[in-house]
N, C-alpha and C positions, 0 to 999 in steps of 0.2 A: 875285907875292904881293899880295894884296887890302889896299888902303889903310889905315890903322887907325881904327876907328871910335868912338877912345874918348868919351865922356860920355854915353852915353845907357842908359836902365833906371836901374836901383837898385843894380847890384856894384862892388864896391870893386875896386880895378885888382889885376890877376893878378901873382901873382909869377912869377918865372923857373920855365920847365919849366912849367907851367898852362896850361889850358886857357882860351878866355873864347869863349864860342859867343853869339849876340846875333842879333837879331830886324829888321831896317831897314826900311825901305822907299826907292825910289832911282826918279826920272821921267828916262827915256832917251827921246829922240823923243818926246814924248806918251804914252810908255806906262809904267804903273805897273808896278812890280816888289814882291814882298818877298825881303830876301836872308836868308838864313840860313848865319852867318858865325862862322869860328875864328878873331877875332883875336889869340889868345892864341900859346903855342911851344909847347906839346903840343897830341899830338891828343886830340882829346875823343872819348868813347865812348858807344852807349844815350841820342842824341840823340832827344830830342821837344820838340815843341809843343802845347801845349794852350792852346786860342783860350777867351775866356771867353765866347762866341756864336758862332754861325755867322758865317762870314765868306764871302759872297757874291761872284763875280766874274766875268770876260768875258762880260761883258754882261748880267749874273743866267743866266749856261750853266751855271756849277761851282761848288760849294760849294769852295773853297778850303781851308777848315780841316779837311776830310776826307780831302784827298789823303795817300796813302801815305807820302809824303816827310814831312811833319807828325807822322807815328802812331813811329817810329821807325826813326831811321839810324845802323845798328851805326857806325859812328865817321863825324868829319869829321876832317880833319890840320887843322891847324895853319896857315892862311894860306889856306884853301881856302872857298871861298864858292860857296852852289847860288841861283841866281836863280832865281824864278817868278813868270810873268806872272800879273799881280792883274785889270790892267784898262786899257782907255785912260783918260787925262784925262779926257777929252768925255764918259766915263759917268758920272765920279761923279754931275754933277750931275745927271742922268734915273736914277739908284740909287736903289733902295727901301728896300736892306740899310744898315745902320749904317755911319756912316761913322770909324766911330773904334774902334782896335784893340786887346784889353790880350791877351797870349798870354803863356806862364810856358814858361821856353826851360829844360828839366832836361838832365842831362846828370852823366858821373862821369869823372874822370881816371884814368889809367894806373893806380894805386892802388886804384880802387871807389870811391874818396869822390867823394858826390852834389854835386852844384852846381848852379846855375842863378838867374836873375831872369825878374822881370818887364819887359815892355816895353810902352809904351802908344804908341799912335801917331794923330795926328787927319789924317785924307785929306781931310777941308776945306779944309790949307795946301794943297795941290798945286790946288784947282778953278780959281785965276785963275792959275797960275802960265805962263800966255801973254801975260797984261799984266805980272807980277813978276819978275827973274828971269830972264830972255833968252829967252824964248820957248819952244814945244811941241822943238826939238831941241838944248836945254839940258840937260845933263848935271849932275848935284845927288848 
C-alpha cells in the first residue's frame, strides 16, 4: 500500500469508506515522477486531471498533460498509486516549459458524488536537490 501523503492541495481529510485521489510529484535517482494516488479506503472512480498549461517533459519530447492517463481512468482502488516519468533533474534547469504545476484532480466515489482539489507544485525545489537532501539517488 502506498505511504500516505496527507497535507498537500486544499481537501479536508477523507472520511472512512472515501476516496482521496491527489497529484505529487516524487525525485527517485534523479528522476522526476508525478504520481497520481488513492490515498483514501475507497476506490475512486472517472479519474481526471486537468493541468492549467501544458506540462512539458522528457526532455521537451511529450507534452505530459496530454497523455491518456491524465484525460480519464475509469477507477483507481484505494491505496494504489500510477507514477509517470516527468523528467530527469538535470533538465529542469535547461527547460523552456514552466516550471511550476497547478492540475484540479476530479474524481466521484462509489455513490457518484463529484470530488476533487487542486494541487500546485514548484519543480524549482527539486533543481539543487544534489547539494540538498542526499543527493541525485535520494528518495523524497
Amino acid at each position: 500500500m502506498a505511504a500516505k501523503r496527507r497535507g498537500r492541495g486544499d481537501a479536508r481529510p477523507p472520511h472512512a469508506g472515501e476516496p482521496e485521489v491527489l497529484l505529487d510529484v516524487e525525485c527517485v535517482a534523479g528522476r522526476l515522477y508525478l504520481v497520481l494516488a488513492n490515498d483514501g479506503s475507497a476506490t475512486a472512480f472517472d479519474v481526471a486531471v486537468a493541468f492549467a498549461r501544458p506540462l512539458v517533459g522528457v526532455g521537451g519530447e511529450v507534452v505530459i498533460s496530454d497523455l491518456r492517463i491524465f484525460q480519464r481512468l475509469p477507477l483507481l482502488r484505494a491505496g494504489k498509486e500510477i507514477r509517470v516519468f516527468l523528467d530527469a533533474r538535470g533538465e529542469l534547469a535547461r527547460s523552456r516549459t514552466g516550471k511550476r504545476i497547478e492540475a484540479r484532480v476530479t474524481y466521484r466515489d462509489r455513490t457518484g458524488q463529484p470530488l476533487g482539489e487542486t494541487f500546485k507544485h514548484d519543480l524549482r525545489v527539486w533543481e539543487d536537490w544534489g547539494e540538498v537532501g542526499g543527493g541525485a539517488d535520494g528518495v523524497v
